[in-house]
N, C-alpha and C positions, 0 to 999 in steps of 0.2 A: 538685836533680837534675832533668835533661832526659831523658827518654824520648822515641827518636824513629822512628819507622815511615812505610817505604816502600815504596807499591806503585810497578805501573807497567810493570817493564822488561819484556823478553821478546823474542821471535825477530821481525824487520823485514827485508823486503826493501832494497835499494839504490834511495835517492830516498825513501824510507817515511816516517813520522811517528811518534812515541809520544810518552807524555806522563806525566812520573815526578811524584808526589803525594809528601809526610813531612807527616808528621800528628805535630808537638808534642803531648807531655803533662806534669804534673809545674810544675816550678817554673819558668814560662814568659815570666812578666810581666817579669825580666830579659834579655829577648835583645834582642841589639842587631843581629845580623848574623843570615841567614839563607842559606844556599845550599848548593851543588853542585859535586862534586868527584869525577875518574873516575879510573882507574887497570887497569893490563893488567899482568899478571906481570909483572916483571923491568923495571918501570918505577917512576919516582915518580908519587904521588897529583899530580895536575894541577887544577890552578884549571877548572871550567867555567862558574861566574855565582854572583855572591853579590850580594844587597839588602839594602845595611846605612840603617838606620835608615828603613826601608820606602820611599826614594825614590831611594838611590844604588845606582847597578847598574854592574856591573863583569862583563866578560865575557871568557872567555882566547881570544885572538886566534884559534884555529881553529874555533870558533861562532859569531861573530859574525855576523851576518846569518841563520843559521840557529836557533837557539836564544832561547827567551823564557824568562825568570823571572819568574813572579810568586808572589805572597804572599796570603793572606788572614788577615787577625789575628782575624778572626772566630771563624773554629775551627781557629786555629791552624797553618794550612800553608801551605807552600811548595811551587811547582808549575814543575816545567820543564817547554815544550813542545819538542821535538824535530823539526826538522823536515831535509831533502833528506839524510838519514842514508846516511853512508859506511859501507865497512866500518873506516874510520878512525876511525870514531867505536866502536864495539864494546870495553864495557870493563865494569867494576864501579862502577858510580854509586853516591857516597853523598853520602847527604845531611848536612849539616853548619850548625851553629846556636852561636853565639858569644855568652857571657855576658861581663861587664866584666873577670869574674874565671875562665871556664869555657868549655870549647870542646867540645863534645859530638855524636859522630856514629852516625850508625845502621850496621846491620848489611850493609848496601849490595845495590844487586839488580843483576842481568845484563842488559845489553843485548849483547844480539847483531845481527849486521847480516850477512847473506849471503842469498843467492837459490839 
């Protein structure tokens, strides 16, 4: 089992920056994949960056340029930074961590985006 914790989100103006943390715990040493995935009501959970095997990064085409993944296996987390945020972007981030056999995600946090 993955236990996974996220800080980070919370109210950004338009053009703003945040920067969302997941903090692994638990049975860890199996992940292959690490990343990020948002979602708005009445929509599907969408791809926004995943780093598999701590050097292939994969990014969904409306972050691109804006958004960074990174990882630290040190203590365990995965870090997006956020950056020229629309309110396009305004959704429920979660974080997400792929075993060979096990897909495991956190509780997810709010980004909001308005002025």
């Amino acid at each position: 089992q993955v236990q996974l914790v996220e800080s980070g989100g919370g109210l950004v103006q338009p053009g703003g920056s945040l920067r969302l943390s997941c903090a692994a715990s638990g049975s860890t040493i199996g992940i292959l994949i690490r990343g990020w995935y948002r979602q708005v009501p009445g929509k599907q959970r969408e791809l926004v960056a995943t780093i598999t095997n701590g050097y292939n990064i994969e990014y969904g085409d409306s972050v691109k340029g804006r958004f960074t993944i990174s990882e630290n296996n040190a203590n365990d987390t995965v870090s997006l930074q956020m950056n020229s945020l629309t309110p396009e972007d305004a959704a429920v981030y979660y974080c997400n961590v792929q075993t060979r056999l096990w897909s495991y995600w956190g509780q997810g946090t709010q980004v909001t985006v308005s002025s």
